[in-house]
N, C-alpha and C positions, 0 to 999 in steps of 0.2 A: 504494500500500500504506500502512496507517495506521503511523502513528509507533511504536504500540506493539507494533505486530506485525513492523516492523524490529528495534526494540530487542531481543526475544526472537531473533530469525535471530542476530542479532550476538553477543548475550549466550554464545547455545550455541555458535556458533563459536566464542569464546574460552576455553568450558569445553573443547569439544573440544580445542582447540591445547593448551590446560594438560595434561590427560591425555597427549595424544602427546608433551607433551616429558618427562613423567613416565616416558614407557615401560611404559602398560600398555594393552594390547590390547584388542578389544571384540570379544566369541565371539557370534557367531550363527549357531547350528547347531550344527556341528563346525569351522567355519572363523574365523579370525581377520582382519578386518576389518583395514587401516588406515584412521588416524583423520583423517589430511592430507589425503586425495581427501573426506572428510565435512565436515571444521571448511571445507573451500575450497566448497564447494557449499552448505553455510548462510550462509556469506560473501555468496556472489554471487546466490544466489536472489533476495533482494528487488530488485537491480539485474534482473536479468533478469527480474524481475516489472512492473517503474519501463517497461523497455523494449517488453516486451510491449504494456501498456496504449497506450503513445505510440503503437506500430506499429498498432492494432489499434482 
């Protein structure tokens, strides 16, 4: 994965955690999202991107 398409995965994870510890919510639909299973899956996508490519 290119370096600047890590840096954005990382960048949004850290906005996300910033929100969650603010304590505000993200509604889609009618339902309220948390944002710690989302900030931890932009986290880890580019690794599990890094892993893919190796295996594959």
């Amino acid at each position: 994965m290119d370096i600047k398409i890590r840096f954005i995965f990382y960048l949004l994870a850290f906005i996300v955690f910033i929100f969650s510890l603010l304590g505000r919510g993200v509604k889609l639909g009618g339902r309220g999202i948390t944002e710690v299973p989302l900030g931890l899956a932009l986290w880890l996508f580019p690794l599990l991107w890094d892993t893919g490519e190796a295996a594959f």
